[in-house]
N, C-alpha and C positions, 0 to 999 in steps of 0.2 A: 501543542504542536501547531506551526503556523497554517498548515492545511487546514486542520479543525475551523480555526478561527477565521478562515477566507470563507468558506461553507465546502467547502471539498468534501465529499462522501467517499470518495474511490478515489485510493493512491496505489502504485506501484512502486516496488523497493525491488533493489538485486538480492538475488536468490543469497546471496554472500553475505548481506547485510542482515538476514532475516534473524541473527542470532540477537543483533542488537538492540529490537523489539523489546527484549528484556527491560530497557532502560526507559521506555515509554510505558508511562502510567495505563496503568489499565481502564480506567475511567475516558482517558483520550479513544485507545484502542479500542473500547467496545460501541465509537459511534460511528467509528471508518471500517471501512473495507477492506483491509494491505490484501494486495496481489505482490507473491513473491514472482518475479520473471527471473530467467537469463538470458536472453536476448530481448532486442527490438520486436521481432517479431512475435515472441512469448506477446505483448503489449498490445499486436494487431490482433492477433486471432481472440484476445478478451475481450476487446471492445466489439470488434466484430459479430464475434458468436455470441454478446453478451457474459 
């Protein structure tokens, strides 16, 4: 996953998307963080409140 490889710890995916998770290695998966959101603001208030 091109995040991994940037150094990206913490990405955000749509809540819609999260089925597709599947198709990522788990080996990628268990060094990120995925936050499922549905909105923008889902995004503020994680970074926000950590």
């Amino acid at each position: 996953m091109a995040a991994q490889r940037a150094g990206i710890t913490t990405v955000f995916i749509l809540q819609e998307n999260e089925n597709d998770l599947d198709e990522v290695a788990a080996e990628v998966k268990k060094n990120l963080e995925i936050i499922p959101v549905h909105m923008v603001s889902d995004v503020l208030d994680a970074v926000m409140n950590g």
